[in-house]
N, C-alpha and C positions, 0 to 999 in steps of 0.2 A: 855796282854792276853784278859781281859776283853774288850777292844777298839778291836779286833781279831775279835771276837765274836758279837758281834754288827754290823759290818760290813759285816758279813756273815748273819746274818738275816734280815738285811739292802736289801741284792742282792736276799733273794731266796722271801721276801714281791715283791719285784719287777718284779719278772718272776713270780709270781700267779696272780698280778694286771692285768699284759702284758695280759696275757693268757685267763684273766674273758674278759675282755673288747677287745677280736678278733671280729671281725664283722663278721656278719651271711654269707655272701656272701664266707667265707671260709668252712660252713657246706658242708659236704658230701651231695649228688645230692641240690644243692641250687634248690629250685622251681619248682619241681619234679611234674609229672601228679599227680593229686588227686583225680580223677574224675572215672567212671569206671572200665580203665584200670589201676589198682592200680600195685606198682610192682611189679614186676615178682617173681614164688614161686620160689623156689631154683631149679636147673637143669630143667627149663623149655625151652623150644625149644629157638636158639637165646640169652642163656645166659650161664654163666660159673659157675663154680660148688658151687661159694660161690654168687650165686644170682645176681651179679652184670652184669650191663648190656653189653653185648659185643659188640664189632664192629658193627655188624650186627641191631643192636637195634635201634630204629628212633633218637635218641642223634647222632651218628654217620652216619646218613644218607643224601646225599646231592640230593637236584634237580638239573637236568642238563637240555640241550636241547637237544631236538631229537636224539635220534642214528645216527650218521653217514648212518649206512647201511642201514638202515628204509626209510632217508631224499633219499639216494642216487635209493634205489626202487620204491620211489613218481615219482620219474622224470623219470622213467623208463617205467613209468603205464602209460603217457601221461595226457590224461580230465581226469581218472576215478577218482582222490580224488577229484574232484570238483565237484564231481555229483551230485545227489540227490533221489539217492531208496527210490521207497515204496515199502509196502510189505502189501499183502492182505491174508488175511486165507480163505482160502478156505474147508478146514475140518481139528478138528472138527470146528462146525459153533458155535457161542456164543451161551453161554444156551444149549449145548445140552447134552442129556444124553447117557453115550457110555455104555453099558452090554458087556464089553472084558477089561483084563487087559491090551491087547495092544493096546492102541490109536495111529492110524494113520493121521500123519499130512500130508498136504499140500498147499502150501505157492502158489501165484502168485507173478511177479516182474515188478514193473511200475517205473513210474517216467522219471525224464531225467539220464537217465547211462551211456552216453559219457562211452560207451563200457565196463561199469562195470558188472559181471556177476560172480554168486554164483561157482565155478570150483575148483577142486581140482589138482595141478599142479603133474610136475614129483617130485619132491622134500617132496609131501605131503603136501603142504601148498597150500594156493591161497582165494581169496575170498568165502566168506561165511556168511552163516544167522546164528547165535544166538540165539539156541531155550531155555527157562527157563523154565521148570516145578516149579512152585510154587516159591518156593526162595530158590532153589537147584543150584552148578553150571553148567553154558550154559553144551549144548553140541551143534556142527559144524554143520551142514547141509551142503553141498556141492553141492549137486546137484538136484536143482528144478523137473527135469525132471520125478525122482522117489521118493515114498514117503519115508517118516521119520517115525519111528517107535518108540513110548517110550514104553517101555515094561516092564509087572510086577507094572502096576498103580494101588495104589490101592485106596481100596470102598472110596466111598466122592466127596466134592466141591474141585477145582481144577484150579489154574490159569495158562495161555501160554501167556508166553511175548516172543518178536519175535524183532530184527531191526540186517540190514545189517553190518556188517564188514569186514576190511580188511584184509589180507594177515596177519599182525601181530596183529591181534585183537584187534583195533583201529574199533570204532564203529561211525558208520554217524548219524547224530544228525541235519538231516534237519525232516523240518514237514513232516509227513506220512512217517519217516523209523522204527517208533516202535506201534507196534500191542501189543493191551492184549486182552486176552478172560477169560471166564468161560465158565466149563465143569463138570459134574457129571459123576465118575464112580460109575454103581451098578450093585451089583454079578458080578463083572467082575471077580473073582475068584483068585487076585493076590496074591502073596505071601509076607506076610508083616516081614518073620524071614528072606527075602532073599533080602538085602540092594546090593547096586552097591559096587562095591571094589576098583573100578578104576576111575580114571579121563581123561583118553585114549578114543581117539575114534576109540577102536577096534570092526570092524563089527562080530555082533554077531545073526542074522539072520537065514532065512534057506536056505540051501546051493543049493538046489533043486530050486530056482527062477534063472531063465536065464538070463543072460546079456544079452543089446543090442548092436548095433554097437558103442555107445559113448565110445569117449574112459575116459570118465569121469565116468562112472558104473562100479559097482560092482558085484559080482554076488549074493547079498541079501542087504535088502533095509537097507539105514542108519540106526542106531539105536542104544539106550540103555538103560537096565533094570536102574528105578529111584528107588529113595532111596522113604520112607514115609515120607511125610513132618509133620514139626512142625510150618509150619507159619497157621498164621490165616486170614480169608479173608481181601480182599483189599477193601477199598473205593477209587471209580475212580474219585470221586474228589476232592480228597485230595490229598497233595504231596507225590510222589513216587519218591524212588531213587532206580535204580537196578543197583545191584553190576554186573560188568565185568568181570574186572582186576583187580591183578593178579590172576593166578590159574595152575594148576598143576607144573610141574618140569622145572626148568632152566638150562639150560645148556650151557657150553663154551661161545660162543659172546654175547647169549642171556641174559647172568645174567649179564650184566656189569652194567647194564642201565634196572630197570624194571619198566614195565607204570601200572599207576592207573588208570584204563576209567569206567565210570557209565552212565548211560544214567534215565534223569530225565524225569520227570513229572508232570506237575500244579505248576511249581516250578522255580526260576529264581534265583541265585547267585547273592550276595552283588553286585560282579566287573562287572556282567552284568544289574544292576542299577533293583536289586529286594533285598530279603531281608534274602535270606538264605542263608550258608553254608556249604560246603562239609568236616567232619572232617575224619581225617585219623589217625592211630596211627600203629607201629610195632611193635611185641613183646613185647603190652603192654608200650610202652613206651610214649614219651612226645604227645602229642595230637595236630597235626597240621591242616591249614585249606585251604580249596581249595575253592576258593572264584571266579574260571569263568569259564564255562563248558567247560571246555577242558583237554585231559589225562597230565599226567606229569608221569616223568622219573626220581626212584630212583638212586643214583649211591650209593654203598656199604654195598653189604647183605655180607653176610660171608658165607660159607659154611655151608648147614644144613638146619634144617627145620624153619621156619619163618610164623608166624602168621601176619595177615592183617586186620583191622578192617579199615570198612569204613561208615561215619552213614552220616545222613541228621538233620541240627541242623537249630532251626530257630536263629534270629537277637540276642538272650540272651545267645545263646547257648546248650538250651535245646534239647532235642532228638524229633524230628515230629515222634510221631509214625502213625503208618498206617501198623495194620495186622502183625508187627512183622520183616516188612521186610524192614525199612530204618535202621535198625543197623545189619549188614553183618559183620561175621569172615571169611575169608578161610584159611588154611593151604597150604603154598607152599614148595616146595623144591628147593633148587639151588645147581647144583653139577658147582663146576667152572673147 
């Protein structure tokens, strides 16, 4: 009985030993983000009910190559992805001071364009400019020919970044496709309780402006009321990263595959033999790195809403700030 018994204390010393001495590499999330993006609170966008990360979360996330139908649209366009737009402002002019909360842009388009041109097709897409108030997201511009309208700006110093984009919002990254200015609104008389609600570029204008014969016009000019920003001014020479991609709502083909594109500044990426990086993370989660300027394509968000961070980190990994605006969240949506 006693030999019984000592053999039973003998097996369960043994499964306490076994179990002290597991290796770390079996802890739950081994080597988890630690850094900003700390983990996710419980029921937060992109996670399931007891906090843990879902599908949808950058753990589960893979890079692919280009979309089939993106690649297959390149070759459709003929020169124009090899082109090279610039884009010039033409009002407002740097430095200037505007008394209305409605600042009106307008852009000119140079460069070599092998037939590239700002249009908005039957389908609602088509090339396009890229207008940023401050470090809010773009909104489209489509047609050069009539102006742009941000509406509801309010009192203050104020930045416009500007460069050409594609059809899928893939943006050109030759010299002279991205403009920045400064602009003061005063008593322009905005409404600062009345924030944007949308990320749609639905024309919201006066209905009373005539169209012309283009069949690319409207009958009231682009536009849309911005939010009040919370960045702080820019130093133009220091490195700038302005966030793109992603932003608003995904849908069917669209969500299969989504691109991350940024467009720098005073700044060059490790793999293009400079010394910074581009870090990215999703719902909070692991912290990856984009290391050559060019977009990349998620493949698997999940259904639902999905947070994005994208910052500008130099060679240690630290955050380059500059005004607030090289560490960018947006909230997207993907209905598949």
């Amino acid at each position: 009985m006693r030999s019984t018994k000592f053999l039973i204390l003998l097996a369960v010393l043994g499964i306490f030993s076994a179990c002290r001495d597991m290796p770390e590499s079996h802890q739950i999330n081994p080597g988890g983000y630690t850094g900003e993006n700390k983990a996710p609170h419980q029921n937060s966008p992109g996670h399931g009910a007891e906090g843990q990360q879902s599908e949808g979360g950058s753990g589960h996330l893979t890079e692919v190559s280009r979309p089939q139908m993106i690649a297959e649209q390149m070759k459709s366009r003929g020169e124009q992805d090899n082109a090279a737009p610039s884009v010039r402002v033409v009002e407002p002019a740097n430095g200037a001071t505007v008394s209305s909360s409605t600042v009106k842009v307008r852009l000119e388009l140079g460069g070599d364009l092998k037939g590239y041109r700002p249009m908005k097709d039957s389908s609602g897409m088509g090339n396009h400019i890229h207008v940023i108030l401050d470090n809010q997201p773009y909104e489209a511009y489509y047609n050069l020919e009539q102006e742009f309208e941000l509406r509801n700006v309010a009192d203050g110093e104020h930045t416009l970044r500007f460069f050409p984009s594609r059809p899928w919002h893939e943006s050109y990254k030759n010299a002279g496709a991205f403009q920045i200015i400064r602009f003061t609104v005063q008593n322009g008389g905005g409404d600062a309780t009345k924030p944007t609600t949308t990320n749609s570029n639905q024309m919201m204008g006066n209905a009373n402006i005539k169209s012309n014969s283009n069949a690319n016009s409207v009958a009231s000019p682009e536009g849309k009321a911005m939010e009040k920003s919370t960045a702080g001014a820019v130093d133009l020479a220091k490195p700038l990263l302005t966030y793109s991609r992603p932003k608003g709502e995904y849908k069917g083909a669209e969500a299969e595959a989504i691109m991350i594109d940024f467009w720098l500044l005073n700044a060059k990426l490790a793999g293009d033999g400079g010394e910074y990086h581009v870090r990215y993370s999703v719902d909070g989660g692991e912290a990856k790195m984009i290391d050559k300027w060019q977009p990349i394509w998620l493949k698997g968000f999940t259904e639902g809403k999905h947070s994005v961070r994208v910052e500008l980190v130099d060679k240690n990994g630290n955050l380059v700030d500059n005004g607030g605006y090289n560490s960018t969240t947006r909230e997207i949506t993907v209905a598949k």
